[in-house]
PLY file of the C-alpha trace (Angstrom):
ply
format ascii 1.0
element vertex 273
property float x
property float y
property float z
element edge 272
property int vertex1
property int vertex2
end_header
60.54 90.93 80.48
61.78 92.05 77.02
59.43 91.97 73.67
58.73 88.29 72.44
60.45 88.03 68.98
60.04 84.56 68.53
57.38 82.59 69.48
56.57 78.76 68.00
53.58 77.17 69.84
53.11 73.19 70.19
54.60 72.33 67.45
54.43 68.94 66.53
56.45 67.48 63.85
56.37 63.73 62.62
58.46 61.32 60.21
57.06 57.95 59.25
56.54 55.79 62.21
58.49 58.67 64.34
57.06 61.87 66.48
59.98 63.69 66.34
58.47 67.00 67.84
55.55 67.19 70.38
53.84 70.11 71.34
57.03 72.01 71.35
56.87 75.79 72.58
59.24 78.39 72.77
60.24 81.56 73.51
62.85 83.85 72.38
63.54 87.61 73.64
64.64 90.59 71.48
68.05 90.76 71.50
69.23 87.54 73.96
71.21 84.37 73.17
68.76 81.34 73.47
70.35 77.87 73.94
68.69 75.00 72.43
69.95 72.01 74.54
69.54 68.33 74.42
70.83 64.85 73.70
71.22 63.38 70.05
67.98 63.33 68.50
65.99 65.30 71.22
64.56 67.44 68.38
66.35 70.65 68.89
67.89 70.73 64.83
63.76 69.71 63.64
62.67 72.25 65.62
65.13 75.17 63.81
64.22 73.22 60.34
60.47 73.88 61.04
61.17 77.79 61.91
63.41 77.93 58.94
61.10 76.75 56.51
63.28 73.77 55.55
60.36 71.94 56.79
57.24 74.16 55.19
54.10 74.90 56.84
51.87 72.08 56.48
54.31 69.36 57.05
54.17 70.22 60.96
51.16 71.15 63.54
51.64 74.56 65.36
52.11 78.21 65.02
55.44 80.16 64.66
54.89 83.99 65.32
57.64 86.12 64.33
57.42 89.45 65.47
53.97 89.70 66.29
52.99 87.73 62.59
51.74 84.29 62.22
54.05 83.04 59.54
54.00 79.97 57.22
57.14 79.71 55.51
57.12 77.56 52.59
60.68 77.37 51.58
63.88 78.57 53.53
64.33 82.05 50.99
60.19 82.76 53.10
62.31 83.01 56.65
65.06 84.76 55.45
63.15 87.79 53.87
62.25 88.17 57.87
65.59 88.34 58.75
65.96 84.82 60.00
69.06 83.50 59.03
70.18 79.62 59.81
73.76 78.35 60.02
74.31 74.70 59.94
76.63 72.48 61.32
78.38 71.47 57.67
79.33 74.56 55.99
77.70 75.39 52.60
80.51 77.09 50.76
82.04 76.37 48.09
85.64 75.74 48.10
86.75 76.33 44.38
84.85 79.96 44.80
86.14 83.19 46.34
84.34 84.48 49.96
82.55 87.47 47.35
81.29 84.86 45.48
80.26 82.62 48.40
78.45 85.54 50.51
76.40 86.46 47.65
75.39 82.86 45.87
71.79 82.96 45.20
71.69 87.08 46.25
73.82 88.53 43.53
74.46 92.07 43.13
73.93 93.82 40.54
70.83 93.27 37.08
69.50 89.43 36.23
71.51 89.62 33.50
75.01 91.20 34.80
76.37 90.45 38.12
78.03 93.71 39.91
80.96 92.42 41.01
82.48 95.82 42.23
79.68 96.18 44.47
79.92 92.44 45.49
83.64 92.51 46.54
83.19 95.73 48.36
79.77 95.23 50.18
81.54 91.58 51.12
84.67 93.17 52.45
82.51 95.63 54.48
80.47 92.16 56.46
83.63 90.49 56.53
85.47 93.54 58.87
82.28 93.58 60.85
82.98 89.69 61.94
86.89 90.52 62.14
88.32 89.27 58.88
90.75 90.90 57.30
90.90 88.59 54.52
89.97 90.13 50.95
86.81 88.60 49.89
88.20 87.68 46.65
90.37 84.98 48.58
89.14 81.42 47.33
87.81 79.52 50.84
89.79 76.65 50.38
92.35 78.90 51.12
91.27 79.72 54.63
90.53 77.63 57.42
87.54 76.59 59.14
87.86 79.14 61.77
87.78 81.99 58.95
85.12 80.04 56.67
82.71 79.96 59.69
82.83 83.92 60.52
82.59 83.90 56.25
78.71 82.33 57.01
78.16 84.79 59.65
79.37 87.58 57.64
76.81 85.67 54.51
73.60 86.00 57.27
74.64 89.52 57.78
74.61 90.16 54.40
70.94 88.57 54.54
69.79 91.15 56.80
69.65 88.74 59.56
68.04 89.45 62.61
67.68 86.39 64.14
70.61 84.46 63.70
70.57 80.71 64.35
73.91 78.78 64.79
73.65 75.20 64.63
76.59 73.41 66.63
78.82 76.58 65.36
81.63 75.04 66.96
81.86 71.68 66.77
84.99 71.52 64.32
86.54 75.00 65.94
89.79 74.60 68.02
89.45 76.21 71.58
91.01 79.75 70.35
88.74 79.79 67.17
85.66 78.57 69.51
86.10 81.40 72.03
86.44 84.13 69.43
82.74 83.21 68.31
81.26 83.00 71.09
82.79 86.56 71.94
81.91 87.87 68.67
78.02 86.76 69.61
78.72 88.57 72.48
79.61 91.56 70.45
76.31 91.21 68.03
74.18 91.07 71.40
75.20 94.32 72.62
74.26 95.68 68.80
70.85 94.12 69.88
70.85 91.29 67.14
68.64 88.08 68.67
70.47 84.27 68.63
69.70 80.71 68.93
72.59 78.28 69.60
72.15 74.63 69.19
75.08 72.99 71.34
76.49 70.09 73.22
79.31 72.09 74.33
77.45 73.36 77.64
80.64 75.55 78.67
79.75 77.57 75.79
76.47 77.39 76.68
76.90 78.61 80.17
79.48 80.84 78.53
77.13 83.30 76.19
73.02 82.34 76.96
70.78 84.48 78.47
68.24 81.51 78.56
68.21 78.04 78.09
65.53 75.42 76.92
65.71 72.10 76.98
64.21 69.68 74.95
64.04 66.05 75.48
62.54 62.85 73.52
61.04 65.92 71.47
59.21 67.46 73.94
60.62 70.95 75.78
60.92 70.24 79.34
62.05 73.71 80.63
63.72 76.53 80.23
66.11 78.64 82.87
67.02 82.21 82.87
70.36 82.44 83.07
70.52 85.81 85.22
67.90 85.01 87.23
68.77 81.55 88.48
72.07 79.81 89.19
72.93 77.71 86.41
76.01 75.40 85.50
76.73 72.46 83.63
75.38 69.90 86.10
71.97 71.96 86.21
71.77 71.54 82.67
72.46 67.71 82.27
70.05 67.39 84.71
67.28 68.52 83.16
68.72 66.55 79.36
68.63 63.35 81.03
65.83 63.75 83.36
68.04 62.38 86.32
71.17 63.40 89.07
74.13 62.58 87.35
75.79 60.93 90.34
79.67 60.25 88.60
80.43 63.15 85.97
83.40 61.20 84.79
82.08 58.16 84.16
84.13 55.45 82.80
83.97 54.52 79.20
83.54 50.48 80.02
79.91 50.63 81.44
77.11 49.25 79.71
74.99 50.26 76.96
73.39 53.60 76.97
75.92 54.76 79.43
75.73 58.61 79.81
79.51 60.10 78.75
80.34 63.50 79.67
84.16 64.82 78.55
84.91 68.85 78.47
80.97 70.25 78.91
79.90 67.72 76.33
77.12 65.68 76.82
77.09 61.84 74.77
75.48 58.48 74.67
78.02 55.80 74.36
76.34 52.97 72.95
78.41 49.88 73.19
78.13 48.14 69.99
0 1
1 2
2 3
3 4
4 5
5 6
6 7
7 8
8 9
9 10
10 11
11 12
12 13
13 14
14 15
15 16
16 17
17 18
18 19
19 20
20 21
21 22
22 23
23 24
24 25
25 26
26 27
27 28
28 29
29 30
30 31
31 32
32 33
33 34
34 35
35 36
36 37
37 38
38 39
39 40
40 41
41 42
42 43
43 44
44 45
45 46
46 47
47 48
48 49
49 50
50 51
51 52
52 53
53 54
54 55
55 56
56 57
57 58
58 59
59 60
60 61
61 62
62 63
63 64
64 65
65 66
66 67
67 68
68 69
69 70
70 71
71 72
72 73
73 74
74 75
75 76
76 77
77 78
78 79
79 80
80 81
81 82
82 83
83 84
84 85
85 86
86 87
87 88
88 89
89 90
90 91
91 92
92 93
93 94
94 95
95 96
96 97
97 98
98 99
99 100
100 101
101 102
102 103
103 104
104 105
105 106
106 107
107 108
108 109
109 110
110 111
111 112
112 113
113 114
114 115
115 116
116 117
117 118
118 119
119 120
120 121
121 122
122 123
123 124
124 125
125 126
126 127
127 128
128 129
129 130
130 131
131 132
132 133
133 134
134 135
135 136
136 137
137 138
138 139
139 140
140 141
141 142
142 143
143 144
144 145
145 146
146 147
147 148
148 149
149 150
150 151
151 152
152 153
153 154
154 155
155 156
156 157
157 158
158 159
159 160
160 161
161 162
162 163
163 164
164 165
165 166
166 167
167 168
168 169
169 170
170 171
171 172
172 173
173 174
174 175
175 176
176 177
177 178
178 179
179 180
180 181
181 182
182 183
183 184
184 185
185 186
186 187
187 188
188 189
189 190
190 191
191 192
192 193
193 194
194 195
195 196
196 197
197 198
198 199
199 200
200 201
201 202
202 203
203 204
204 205
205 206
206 207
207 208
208 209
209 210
210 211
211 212
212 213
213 214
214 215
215 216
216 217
217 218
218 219
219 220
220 221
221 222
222 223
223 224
224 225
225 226
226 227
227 228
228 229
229 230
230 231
231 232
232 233
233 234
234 235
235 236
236 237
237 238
238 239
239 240
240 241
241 242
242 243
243 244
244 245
245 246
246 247
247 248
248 249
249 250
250 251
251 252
252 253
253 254
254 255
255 256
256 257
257 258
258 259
259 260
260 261
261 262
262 263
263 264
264 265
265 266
266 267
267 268
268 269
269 270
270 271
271 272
């Protein structure tokens, strides 16, 4: 067993009239891809908020111990002077703005009162080569797709230092050639020993690139698998979302409410309105 960088212990996080966490725990390894996996609203996107400071210490129950430290984050800028760097699922760049800009918004370069922008331009085009852009970072982003503008936030956590990167559904508005290229490039970043959490419903991709899996379900974790030490595949994995066999893993799309829908390694609720 490699060093515990990560470790958040029953952590319990509530909303008014809702216990959206309880008693979570988890573990994450130095230098591994950890899956976060569960249905809408399982808690796994709360549970990154809470480690991210989004949610600040006090506002939850539980310790998070980050490389041997007990930290309580108040604001997100705590978590990423540790190197903990979160992605989420809607971009937050600014179209009108070139990638420089963009990677360095709220971490200029350069005095209070002067912004380097030589330094900017070149220390952005040096993160962007390292995700495989070859884009000039003084390209606006609304002049790149959203294949480009989501290895522009990875490049942005690099530039933050990041050691442990979480990617919230990083491909859920990727095509199938941008989608593979990520998960390759995470690939890539393992093997330079940086440490990953993916939040996904795409459990191909899950299968794909994680060393380990937890689950978490009606905001409790239920269990997690190691990947090389156990046979896992997509099956294995709804199984333990849904807490039951899935006997049909087509179902059809005319069942009742609440049916379970699986399509491509994704995992849904239809609810029939």
């Amino acid at each position: 067993m490699g060093k515990i960088l990560l470790e958040m212990k029953n952590i319990t996080k509530t909303f008014p009239g809702v216990k959206a966490l309880d008693n979570v725990n988890l573990q994450v390894e130095e230098g591994e891809i950890h899956a976060l996996v569960g249905e809408n609203g399982a808690g796994k996107s709360t549970l990154m908020n809470v480690l991210s400071g989004i949610y600040p210490y006090g506002s939850y129950e539980g310790d998070i111990v980050y490389n041997g430290e007990i930290c309580q984050f108040q604001k997100i800028t705590d978590s990423e002077k540790k190197g903990i760097v979160i992605i989420h699922q809607e971009l937050a760049l600014v179209p009108q703005m070139s990638i420089g800009e963009n990677m360095f918004l709220g971490n200029e370069r350069g005095k209070k009162s002067a912004i380097n922008w030589n330094e900017t331009y070149s220390e952005a085009d040096k993160y962007l080569k390292m995700v495989g852009l070859s884009e000039s970072s003084r390209v606006l982003i609304k002049d790149i797709g959203t294949g480009k503008q989501q290895l522009v936030e990875i490049a942005k956590a690099l530039a933050k230092n990041a050691k442990l990167l979480i990617l919230d559904e990083p491909t859920s508005s990727l095509n199938e050639t941008d989608s593979r290229a990520l998960l390759d490039l995470m690939l890539e970043f393992k093997k330079q020993g940086m440490t990953m959490i993916i939040i996904t419903h795409k459990l191909n991709e899950v299968v794909y690139v994680a060393d380990k899996i937890t689950v978490v379900r009606d905001g409790s974790t239920v269990e997690t698998m190691d990947c090389h030490t156990m046979e896992i595949n997509e099956d294995r994995i709804i199984r333990g979302m849904v807490g039951r066999e899935i006997t049909d893993r087509f179902p059809k799309r005319t069942g009742a409410d609440g049916d379970i829908v699986v399509n491509d390694g994704e995992i849904n609720m239809e609810v029939k309105n």
